[in-house]
C-alpha positions, -999 to 999 in steps of 0.1 A, spaced: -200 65 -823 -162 64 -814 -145 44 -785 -135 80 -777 -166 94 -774 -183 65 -756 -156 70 -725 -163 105 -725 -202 97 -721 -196 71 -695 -172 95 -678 -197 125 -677 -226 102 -668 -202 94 -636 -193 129 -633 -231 139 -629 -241 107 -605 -217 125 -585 -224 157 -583 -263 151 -576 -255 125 -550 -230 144 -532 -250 178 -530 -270 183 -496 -295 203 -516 -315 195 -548 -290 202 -578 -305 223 -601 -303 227 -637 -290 254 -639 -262 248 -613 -256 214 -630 -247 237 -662 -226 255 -645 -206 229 -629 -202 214 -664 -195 249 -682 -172 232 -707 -200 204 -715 -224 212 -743 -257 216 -725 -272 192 -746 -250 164 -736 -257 171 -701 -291 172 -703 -289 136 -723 -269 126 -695 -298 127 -664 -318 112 -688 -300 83 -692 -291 85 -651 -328 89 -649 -331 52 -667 -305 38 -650 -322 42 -615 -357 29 -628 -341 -1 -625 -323 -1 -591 -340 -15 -566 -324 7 -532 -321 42 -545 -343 64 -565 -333 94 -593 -358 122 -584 -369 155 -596 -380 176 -562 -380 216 -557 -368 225 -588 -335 202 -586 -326 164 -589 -315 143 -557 -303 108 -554 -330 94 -525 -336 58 -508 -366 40 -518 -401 51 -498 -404 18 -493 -371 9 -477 -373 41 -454 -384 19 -423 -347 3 -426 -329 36 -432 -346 51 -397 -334 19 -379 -298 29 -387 -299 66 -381 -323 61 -353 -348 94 -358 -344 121 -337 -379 127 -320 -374 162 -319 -368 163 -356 -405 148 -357 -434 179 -360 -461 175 -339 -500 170 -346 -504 209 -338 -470 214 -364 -486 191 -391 -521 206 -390 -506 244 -393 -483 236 -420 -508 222 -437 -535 246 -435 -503 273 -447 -493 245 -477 -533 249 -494 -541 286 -482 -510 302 -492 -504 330 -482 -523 335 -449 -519 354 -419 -515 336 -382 -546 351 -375 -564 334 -402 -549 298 -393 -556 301 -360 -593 305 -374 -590 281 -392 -578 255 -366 -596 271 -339 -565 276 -314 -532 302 -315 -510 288 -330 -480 318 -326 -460 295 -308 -460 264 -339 -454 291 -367 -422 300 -346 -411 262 -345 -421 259 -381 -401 292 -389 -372 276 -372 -371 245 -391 -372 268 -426 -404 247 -434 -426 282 -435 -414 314 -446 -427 356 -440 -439 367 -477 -447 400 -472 -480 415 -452 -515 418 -461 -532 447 -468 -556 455 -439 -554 472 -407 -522 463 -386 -505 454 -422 -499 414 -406 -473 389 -418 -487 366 -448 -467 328 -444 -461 309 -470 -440 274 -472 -404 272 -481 -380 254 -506 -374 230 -475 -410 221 -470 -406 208 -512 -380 190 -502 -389 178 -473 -425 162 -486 -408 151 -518 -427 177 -540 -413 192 -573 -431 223 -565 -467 231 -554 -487 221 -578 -476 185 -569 -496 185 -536 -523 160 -531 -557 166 -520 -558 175 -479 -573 144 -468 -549 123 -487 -521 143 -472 -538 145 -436 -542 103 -437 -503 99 -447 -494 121 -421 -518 106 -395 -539 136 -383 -575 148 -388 -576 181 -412 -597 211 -399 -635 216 -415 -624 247 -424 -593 233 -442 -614 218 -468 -632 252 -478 -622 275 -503 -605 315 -501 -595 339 -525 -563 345 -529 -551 371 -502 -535 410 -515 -505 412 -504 -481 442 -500 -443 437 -502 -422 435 -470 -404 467 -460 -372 471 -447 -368 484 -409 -348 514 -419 -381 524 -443 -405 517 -412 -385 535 -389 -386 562 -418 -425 557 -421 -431 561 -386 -409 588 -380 -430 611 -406 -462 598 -392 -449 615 -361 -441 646 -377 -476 647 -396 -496 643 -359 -473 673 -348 
């Protein structure tokens, strides 16, 4: 390998570090490509591998793969320090009521407030607002009874937030309800099919839909 070659490497690996550090999302792939449109994919795919390496041995910051993307991240262990100088905002902090209902939404996916207010045994239309305001839960589309009501589903956010590569990475619901300090519903623990959903419509093809309902009672 050429003294040439070995300053382009060390520039690109720079070039990435970057990138992924300064972006206030996950970087993607596929964004990362794009970025580097003039690189051979191959060389930046060699490139977060060797970043990867490189942070296995740091002992503040972390290389991570979460929600699809990669992030530069403090330490878990080191996080205690890190609140002490931004000082948490308490009302960035979900309650016991928030934790509980985004968790029964994470492992029943999708589900209708209805059925997690079953499930915890209170309404909860007032935490799915908050939760919908903080993008940690998102509408899917509605489920196919009477009444049509909204299926919720977590978000992109709620990954990233929780430090999961996607959903398959959660843990079981008693180790997530004892991380999170709070007691997980009975229900919680059982089983449900998955629900049968129809797609959302728009309000111009309800208005539409209703309007010819109208006519038909006519």
């Amino acid at each position: 390998m050429s003294e040439t070659t070995r300053v382009v490497s060390a520039e690109l690996k720079a070039i990435v570090e970057a990138l992924i550090f300064a972006s206030p999302d996950p970087l993607t792939p596929k964004m990362l490509y794009r970025l580097l449109a003039d690189e051979p994919k191959e060389d930046v795919k060699a490139t977060v591998e060797a970043l990867k390496a490189d942070y296995d041995s740091r002992p503040g910051l972390q290389f991570v793969e979460v929600a699809g993307g990669y992030q530069i991240l403090t330490r878990p262990e080191l996080h205690e320090w890190v609140r002490r100088l931004f000082h948490e905002r308490s009302a960035q902090k979900l309650t016991v009521q928030g934790l509980e209902t985004l968790a029964v939404i994470a492992y029943k996916q999708p589900i209708t407030a209805l059925e997690v207010g079953e499930i915890r045994g209170v309404n909860t239309s007032g935490v799915l607002s908050t939760l919908l305001e903080r993008h940690l839960i998102k509408i899917v589309g509605r489920k196919n009874v009477v009444g049509r009501p909204f299926l919720y589903a977590t978000t992109k956010e709620f990954l990233i937030r929780f430090g999961l590569n996607d959903l398959t990475d959660l843990p079981k619901i008693e180790d997530m309800a004892e991380a999170l300090g709070f007691d997980p519903p009975a229900r919680l623990i059982e089983q449900t099919p998955a629900e049968e959903m129809l797609p959302l419509r728009e309000e111009g093809e309800e208005s539409g839909r209703s309007e010819e309902v109208e006519e038909v009672e006519k």
